[in-house]
C-alpha positions in Angstrom: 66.1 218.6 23.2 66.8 215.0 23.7 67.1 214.4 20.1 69.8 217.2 20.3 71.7 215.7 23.0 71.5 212.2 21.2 72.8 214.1 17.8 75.8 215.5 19.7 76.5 212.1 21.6 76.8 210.4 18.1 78.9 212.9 16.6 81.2 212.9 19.4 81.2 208.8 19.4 82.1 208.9 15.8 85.1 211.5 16.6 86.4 209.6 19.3 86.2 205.8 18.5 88.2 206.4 15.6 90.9 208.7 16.8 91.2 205.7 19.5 91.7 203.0 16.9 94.0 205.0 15.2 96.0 205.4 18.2 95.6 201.6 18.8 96.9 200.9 15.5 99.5 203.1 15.6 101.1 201.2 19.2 100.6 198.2 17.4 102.4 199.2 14.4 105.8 200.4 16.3 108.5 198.6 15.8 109.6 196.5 19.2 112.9 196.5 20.5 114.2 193.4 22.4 117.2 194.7 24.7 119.8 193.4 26.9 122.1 195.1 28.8 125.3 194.1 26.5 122.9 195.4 23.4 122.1 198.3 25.3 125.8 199.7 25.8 126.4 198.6 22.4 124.1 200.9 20.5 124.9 203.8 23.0 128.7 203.5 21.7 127.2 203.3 18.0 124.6 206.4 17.9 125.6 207.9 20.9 125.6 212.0 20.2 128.4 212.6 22.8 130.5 209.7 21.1 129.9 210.7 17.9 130.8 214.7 18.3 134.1 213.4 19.8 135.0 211.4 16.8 134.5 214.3 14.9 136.7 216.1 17.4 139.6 213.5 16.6 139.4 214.0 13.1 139.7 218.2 13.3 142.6 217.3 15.4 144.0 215.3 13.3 143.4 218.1 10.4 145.3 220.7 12.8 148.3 218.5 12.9 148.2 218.0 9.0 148.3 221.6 8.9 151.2 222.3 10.9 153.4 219.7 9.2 152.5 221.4 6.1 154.5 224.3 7.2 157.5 222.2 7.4 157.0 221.1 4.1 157.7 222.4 0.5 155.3 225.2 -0.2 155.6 225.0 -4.2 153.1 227.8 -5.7 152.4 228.9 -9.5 151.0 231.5 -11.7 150.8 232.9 -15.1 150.1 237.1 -15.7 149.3 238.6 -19.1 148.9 242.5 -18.3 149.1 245.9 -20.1 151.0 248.6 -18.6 152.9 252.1 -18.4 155.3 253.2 -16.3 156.4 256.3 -15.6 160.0 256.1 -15.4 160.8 259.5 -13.7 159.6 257.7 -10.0 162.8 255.3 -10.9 164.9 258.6 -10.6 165.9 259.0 -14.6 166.0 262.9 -14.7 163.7 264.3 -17.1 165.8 266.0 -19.9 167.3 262.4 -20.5 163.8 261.0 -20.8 163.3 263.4 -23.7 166.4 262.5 -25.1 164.6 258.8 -24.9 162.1 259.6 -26.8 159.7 259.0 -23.5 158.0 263.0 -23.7 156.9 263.6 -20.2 158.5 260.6 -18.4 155.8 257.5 -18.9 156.0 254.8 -21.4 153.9 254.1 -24.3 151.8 251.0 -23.3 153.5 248.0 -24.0 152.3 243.9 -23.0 154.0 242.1 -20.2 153.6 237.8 -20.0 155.2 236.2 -16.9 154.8 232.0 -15.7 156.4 231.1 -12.6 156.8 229.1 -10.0 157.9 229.5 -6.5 159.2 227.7 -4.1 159.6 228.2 -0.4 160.9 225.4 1.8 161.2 226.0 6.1 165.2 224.2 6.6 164.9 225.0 10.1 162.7 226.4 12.4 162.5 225.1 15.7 158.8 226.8 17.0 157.4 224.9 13.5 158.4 221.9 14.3 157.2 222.3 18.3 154.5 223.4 17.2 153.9 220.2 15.1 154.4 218.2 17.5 152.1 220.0 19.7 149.2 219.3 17.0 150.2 215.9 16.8 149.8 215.5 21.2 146.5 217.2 20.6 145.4 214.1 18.2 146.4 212.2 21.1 144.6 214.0 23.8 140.9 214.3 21.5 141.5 210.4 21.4 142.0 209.8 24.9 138.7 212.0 25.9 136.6 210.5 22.9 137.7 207.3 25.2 136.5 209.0 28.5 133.3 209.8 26.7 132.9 206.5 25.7 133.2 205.2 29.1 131.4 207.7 30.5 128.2 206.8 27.9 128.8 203.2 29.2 128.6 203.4 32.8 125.4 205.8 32.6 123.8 203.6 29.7 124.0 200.7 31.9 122.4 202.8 35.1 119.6 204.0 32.6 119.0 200.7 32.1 118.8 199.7 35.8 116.5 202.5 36.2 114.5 200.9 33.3 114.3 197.6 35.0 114.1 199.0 38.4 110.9 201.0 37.5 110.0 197.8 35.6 110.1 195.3 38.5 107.9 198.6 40.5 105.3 197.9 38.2 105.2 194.4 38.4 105.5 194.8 42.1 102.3 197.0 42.3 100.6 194.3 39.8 101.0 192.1 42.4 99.6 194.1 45.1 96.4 194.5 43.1 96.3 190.7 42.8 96.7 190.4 46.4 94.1 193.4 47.2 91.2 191.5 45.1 92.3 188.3 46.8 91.9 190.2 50.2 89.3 192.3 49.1 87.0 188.8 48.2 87.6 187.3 51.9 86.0 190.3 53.7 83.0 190.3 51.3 82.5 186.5 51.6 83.3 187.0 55.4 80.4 190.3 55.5 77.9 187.9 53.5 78.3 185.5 56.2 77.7 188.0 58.6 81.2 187.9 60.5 82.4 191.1 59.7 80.7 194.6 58.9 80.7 196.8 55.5 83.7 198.7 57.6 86.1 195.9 56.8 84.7 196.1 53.3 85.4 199.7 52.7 88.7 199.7 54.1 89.7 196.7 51.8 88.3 198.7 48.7 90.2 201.8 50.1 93.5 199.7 50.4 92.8 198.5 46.3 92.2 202.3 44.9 95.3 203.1 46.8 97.3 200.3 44.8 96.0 200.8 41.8 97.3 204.9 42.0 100.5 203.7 42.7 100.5 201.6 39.4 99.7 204.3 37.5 102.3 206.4 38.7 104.8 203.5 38.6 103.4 202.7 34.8 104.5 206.6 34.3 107.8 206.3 36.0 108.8 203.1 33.6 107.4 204.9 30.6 110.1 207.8 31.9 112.7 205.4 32.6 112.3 203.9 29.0 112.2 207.8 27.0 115.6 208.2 29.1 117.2 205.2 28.1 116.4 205.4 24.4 117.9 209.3 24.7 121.3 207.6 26.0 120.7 205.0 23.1 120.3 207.8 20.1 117.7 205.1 18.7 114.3 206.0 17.5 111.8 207.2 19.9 108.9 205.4 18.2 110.6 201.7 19.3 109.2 200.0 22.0 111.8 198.4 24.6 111.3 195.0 26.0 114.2 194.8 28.3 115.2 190.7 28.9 117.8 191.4 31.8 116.0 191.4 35.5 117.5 192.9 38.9 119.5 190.1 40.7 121.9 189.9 42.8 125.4 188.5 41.5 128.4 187.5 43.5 131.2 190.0 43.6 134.7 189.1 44.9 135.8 191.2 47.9 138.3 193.8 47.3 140.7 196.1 48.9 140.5 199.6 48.4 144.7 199.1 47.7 144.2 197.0 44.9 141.2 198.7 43.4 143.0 202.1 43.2 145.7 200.5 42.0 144.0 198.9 39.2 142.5 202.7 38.9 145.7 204.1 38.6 146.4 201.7 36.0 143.5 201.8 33.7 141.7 205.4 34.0 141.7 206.9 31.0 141.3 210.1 32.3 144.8 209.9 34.1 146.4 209.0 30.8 145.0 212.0 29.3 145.9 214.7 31.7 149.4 213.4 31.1 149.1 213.8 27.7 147.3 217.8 28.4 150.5 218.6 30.3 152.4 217.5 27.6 150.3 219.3 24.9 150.7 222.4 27.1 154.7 222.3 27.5 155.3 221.8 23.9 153.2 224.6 23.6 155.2 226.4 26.0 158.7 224.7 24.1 157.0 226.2 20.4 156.3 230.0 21.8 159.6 230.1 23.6 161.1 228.7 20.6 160.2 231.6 19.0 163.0 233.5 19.9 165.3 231.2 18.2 166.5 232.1 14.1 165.4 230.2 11.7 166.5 229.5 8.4 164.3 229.1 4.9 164.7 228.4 1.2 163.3 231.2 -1.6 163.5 230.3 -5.4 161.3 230.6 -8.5 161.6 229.7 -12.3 159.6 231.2 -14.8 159.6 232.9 -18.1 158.8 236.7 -18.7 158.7 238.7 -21.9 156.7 241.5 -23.8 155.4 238.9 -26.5 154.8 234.9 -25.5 157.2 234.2 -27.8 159.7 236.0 -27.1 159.9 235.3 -23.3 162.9 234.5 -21.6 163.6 232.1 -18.6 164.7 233.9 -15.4 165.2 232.9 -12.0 166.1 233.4 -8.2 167.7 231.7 -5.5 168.1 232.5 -2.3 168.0 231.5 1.7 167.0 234.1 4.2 168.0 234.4 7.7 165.1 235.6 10.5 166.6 237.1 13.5 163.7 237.8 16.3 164.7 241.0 17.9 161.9 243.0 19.1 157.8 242.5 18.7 157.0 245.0 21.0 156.7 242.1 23.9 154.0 240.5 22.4 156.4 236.9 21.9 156.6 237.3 26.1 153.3 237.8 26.6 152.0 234.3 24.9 155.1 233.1 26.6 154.0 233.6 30.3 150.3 232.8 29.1 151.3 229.4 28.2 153.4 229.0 31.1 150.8 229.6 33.2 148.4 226.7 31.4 151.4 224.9 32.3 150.5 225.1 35.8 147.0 225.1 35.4 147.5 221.4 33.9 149.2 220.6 36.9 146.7 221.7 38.8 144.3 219.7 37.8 146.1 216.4 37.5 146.5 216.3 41.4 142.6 217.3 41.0 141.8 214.1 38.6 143.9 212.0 40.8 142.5 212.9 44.0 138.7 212.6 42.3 139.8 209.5 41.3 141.0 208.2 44.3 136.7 209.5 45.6 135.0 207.8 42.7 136.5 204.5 44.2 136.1 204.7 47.9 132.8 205.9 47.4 131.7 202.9 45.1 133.4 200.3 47.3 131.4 201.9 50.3 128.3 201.5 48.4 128.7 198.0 47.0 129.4 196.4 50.7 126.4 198.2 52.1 123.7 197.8 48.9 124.9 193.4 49.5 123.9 194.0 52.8 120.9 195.6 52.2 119.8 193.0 49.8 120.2 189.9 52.3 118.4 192.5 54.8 115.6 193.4 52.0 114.9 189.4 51.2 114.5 188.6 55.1 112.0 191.5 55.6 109.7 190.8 52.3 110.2 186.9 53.9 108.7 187.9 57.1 106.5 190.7 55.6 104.6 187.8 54.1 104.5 185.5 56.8 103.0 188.6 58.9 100.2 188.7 56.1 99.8 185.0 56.4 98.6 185.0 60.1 96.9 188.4 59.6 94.6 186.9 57.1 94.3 183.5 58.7 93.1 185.5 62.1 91.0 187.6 60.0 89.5 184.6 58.4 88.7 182.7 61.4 87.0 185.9 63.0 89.4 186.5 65.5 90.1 190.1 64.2 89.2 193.0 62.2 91.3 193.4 58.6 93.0 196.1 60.2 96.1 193.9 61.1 95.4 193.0 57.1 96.0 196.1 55.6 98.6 196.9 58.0 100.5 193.7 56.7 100.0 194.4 52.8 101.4 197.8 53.6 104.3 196.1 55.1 104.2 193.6 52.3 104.4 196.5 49.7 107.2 198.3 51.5 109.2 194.9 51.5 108.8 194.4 47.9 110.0 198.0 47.2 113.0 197.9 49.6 114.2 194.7 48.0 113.9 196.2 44.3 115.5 199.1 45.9 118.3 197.1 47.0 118.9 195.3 44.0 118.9 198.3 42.0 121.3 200.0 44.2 123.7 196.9 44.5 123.6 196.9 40.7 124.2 200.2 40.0 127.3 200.1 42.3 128.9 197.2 40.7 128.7 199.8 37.3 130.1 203.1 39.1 132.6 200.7 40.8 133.9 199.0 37.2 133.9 202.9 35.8 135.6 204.3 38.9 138.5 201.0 38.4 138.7 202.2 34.6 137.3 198.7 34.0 133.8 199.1 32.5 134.6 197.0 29.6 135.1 193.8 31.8 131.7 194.4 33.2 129.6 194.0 30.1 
């Protein structure tokens, strides 16, 4: 039975060690990535998939706009037919005793060849719903290149909070490594102090208690970096195998005071998405001008050239001019119809620009809020962690000269922890609003 059990052991040991160096070599083999935050917004506008599907959305746009000036250009079309036919020449109205007379017994034709080349040619002179139309395509280019902007901004700003969430989780992690450091540090004085017979195993325990507890809250701060990391290399579009080293730390960097007045202002100014709202209500009353338009006559060119003949050789040239007239008169209302549906996404653009405008006006308020209360929060958060520590100075001096238990101890590396995570929570905050305060100004660019 034991020999069994020592079988199965080995087996398993050879299973396993392998499968772990593999694994070893594998981490060791991927590729590592050394990031900033001006790299990091770089690639994001490169491989982004949100960037990228809105190029593609400027070129179809540009396509439809290329079609509709094609209608207002020369539509020049050939062909060349070769056929056999009959034709029964009593549905032309030729009565039949005549036909006999023709030689044509019951009214159709002996079969006989027909050759015909052409080419036509059909050119719009005017029609004014064509050339609305056109330039309603050619706003549209306008409008995809305005939001592949927004998008572009919009992968910016959240890129660069990815990233503080990177660093934030990042500095967590090096927080709790510290805690650990300080826990073994701790955890040596009571044993020292127990082997001199000062204290009991109780201040022991609770020291080892206090260490366990830290190092859980690595692991699950090792986990929410590893997180952080997967999410920024999404944002990134960049291959998930890379490993990140991110060189930029949380710090606090001086920001000069402004109004709300001037920084809607320079909202106002430099929001993209005002710009293109403009440029949808536009789109949507050239719509409106093209359907409307519709009722208007408009005027177009018909010819062709060719030659036609019963043999190749003999063919003949032949031609045809001629300009035709359209007249809208009645479609049944169908012409009204689109007419009061685009009216009405008329108003619905309106709508929404007061809507963009007021959002806007929120985005920027809101960030300016934020960014006065995370710097206050950071001066608060590096006063506490400063007298967090000097708590756990006189704690472990008291503790050390027998004058208490390591209760007051633990009690001050709990405080010590929760200094070290309100100040990276600060940071990260007073960071992150300097971003949604640059986006919310239109003026993301400037930041990085």
């Amino acid at each position: 039975m034991r020999f069994f059990r020592c079988a199965i052991a080995g087996i398993i040991l050879l299973l396993v060690v392998p499968s772990m160096s593999m694994a070893e070599e594998r981490s060791q083999a991927s590729p590592e990535l050394r990031l900033s935050l001006h790299d990091a917004i770089q690639a994001a506008i490169d491989n982004n998939v949100n960037v990228r599907l809105l190029r593609e959305r400027i070129a179809a746009a540009q396509s439809a706009a290329n079609t509709s000036l094609g209608a207002l250009l020369p539509n020049v079309t050939g062909y060349a037919t070769g056929r056999n036919q009959t034709v029964n020449l009593a549905a032309f109205g030729i009565p039949q005793d005549r036909l006999g007379a023709l030689g044509v017994p019951g009214g159709v034709t002996q079969p006989f060849d027909v050759y015909d080349a052409r080419a036509s040619l059909v050119q719009n002179i005017f029609s004014l719903s064509l050339i609305q139309r056109w330039r309603a395509a050619r706003t549209g280019v306008d409008v995809a290149s305005l939001e592949a902007e927004v998008t572009k901004r919009d992968v910016m700003a959240t890129t660069g909070l990815l990233y503080m969430e990177a660093i934030r989780a990042e500095a967590a992690v090096k927080a709790r490594q510290a805690d650990i450091e300080l826990s073994q540090q701790l955890l040596k004085l009571a044993q020292d102090r127990k082997k001199a017979g000062v204290v009991t195993g109780l201040d022991v325990t609770r020291e080892e208690v206090q260490l366990e507890n830290t190092r859980q809250r690595l692991l699950v701060a090792q986990n929410d970096q590893e997180s952080a990391k997967l999410n920024l290399i999404r944002a990134l579009g960049i291959d998930f195998d890379l490993r990140l080293r991110l060189t930029d730390e949380l710090a606090l960097i001086t920001v000069a005071p402004q109004s709300p007045a001037d920084a809607l202002l320079a909202a106002q100014e430099n929001r993209t998405e005002l710009k293109a709202q403009l440029t949808r209500q536009k789109l949507a009353s050239l719509s409106l001008s093209s359907v409307t338009s519709e009722r208007v006559p408009s005027l177009s060119f018909n010819g062709d050239y060719g030659w036609i003949g019963l043999k190749t050789e003999d063919a003949f040239a032949t031609r045809s001019v001629g300009l035709m007239l359209s007249v809208p008169i009645f479609d049944g209302g169908q012409r009204e119809g689109r007419i009061s549906e685009t009216r009405s996404r008329v108003r619905q653009e309106s709508i929404r620009m007061k809507d963009v405008s007021d959002q806007i006006t929120l985005e920027v308020r809101n960030a300016l809020l934020t960014l006065d209360s995370s710097t206050q929060q950071v001066a608060v958060a590096e006063k506490g962690i400063e007298l967090a520590i000097k708590e756990l100075t006189f704690a472990r001096d008291r503790f050390a000269a027998g004058l208490a238990t390591n209760i007051e101890v633990t009690n001050a590396q709990t405080s010590v922890a929760r200094a070290r995570d309100n100040q990276i929570e600060a940071l990260f905050r007073f960071n992150a609003s300097r971003i949604n305060l640059a986006r919310a100004k239109g003026e993301i660019e400037k930041l990085f």
